[in-house]
C-alpha positions as CSV (number, residue, x, y, z in Angstrom):
1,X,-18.0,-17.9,-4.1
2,X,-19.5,-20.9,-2.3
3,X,-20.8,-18.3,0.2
4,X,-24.4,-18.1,1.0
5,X,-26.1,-14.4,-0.2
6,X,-26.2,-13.2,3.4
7,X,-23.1,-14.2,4.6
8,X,-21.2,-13.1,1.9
9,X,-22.7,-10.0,2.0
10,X,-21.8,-9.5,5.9
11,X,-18.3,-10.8,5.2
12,X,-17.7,-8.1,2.3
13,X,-19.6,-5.4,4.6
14,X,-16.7,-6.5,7.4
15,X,-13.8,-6.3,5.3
16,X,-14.0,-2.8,3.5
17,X,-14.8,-1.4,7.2
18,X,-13.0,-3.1,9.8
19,X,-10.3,-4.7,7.6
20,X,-9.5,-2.0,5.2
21,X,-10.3,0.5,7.4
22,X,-12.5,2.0,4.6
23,X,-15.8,4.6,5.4
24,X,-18.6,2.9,4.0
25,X,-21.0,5.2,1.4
26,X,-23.3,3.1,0.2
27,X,-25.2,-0.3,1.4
28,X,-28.1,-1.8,0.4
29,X,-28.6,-5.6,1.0
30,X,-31.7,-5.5,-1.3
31,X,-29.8,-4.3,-4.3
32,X,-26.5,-6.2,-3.5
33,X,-24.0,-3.5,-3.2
34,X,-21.7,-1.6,-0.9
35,X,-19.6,1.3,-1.6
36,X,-16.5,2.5,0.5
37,X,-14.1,4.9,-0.3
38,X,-10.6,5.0,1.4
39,X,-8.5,7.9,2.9
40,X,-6.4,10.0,1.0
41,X,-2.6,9.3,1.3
42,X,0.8,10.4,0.1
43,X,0.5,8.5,-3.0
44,X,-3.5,8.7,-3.6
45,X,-6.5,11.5,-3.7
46,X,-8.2,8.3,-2.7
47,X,-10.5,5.3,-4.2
48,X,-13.8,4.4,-4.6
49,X,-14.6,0.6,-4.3
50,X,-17.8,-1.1,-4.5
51,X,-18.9,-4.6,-4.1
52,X,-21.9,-6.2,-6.1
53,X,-23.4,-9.0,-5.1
54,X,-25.5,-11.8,-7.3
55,X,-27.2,-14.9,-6.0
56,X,-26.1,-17.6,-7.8
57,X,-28.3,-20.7,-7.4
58,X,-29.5,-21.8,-3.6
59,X,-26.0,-21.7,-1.4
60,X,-23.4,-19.6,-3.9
61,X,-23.3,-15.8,-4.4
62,X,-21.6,-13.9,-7.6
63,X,-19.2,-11.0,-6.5
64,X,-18.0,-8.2,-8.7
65,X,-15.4,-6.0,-6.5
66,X,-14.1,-3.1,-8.8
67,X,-11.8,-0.1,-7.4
68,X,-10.9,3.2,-9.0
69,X,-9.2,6.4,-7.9
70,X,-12.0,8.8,-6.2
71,X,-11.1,11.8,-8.6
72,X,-11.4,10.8,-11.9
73,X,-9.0,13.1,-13.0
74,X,-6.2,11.2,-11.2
75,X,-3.6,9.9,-14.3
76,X,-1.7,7.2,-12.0
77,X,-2.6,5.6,-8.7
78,X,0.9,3.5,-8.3
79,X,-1.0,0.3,-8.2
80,X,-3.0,1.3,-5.3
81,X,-6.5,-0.3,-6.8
82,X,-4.8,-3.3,-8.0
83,X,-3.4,-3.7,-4.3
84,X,-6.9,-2.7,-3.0
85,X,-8.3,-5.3,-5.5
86,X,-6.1,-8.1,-4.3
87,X,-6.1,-7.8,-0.5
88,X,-9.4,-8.4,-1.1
89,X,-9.4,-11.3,-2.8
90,X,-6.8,-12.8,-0.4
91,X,-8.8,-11.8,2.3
92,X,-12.5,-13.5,0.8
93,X,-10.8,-16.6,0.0
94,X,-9.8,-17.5,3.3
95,X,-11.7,-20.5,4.5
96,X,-12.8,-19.0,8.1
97,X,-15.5,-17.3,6.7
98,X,-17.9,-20.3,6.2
């Protein structure tokens, strides 16, 4: 992203708490990560997503978002991580965050 290191990483920090409504487990601005972990629902045990974050030259920042169910003995998640995944993305590439 075009996003400075800082920002990006206060966007991201926003998102999985406020927007996704996810309980954060992990941040460290020094090592570039934050972990969150959704609620269980009907269709879920839950999911673990975590954020890394990269500088990438003066003004851009790398972002690796993956998401997985929380137990990893869950066989099927119905899409939920690939939705999780994806409202994500939507949501970073809007251009009010600059």
């Amino acid at each position: 992203t075009s996003l400075p290191y800082d920002r990006l990483f206060a966007v991201v920090g926003h998102y999985l708490s406020e927007v996704a409504g996810f309980t954060i487990t992990e941040k460290s601005h020094e090592a570039g990560v934050i972990s969150a972990r959704s609620k269980l629902t009907f269709r879920t045990f839950g999911s673990k997503v975590t954020a890394t974050l990269r500088k990438d030259g003066e003004n851009a920042t790398l972002l690796t978002l993956t998401s997985g169910p929380l137990l990893g003995t869950t066989l099927a998640d119905y899409g939920e991580n690939l939705r999780i995944v994806r409202e994500a993305e939507e949501f970073l590439s809007a251009s009010d965050h600059h």
